[in-house]
VEXDREN-2710 file (C-alpha; in Angstrom, 1 decimal):
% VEXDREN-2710
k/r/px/py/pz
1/UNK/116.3/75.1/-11.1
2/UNK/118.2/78.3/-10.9
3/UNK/119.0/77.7/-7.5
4/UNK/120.7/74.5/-7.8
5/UNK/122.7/76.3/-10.5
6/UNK/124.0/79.3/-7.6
7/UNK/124.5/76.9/-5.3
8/UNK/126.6/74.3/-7.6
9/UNK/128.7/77.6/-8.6
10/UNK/129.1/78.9/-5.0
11/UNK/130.0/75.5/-3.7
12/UNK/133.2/75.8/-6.7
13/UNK/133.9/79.3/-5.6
14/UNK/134.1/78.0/-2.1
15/UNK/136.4/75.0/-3.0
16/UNK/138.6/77.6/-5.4
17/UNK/138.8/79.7/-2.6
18/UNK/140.0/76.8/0.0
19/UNK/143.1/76.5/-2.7
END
């Protein structure tokens, strides 16, 4: 469950970052 949690939050970073 954790994991799905990391990647949900990387995949925001990721899309924060592409800003």
């Amino acid at each position: 469950m954790a994991m799905i949690l990391i990647l949900m939050i990387q995949f925001g970073k990721e899309r924060c970052n592409v800003n």
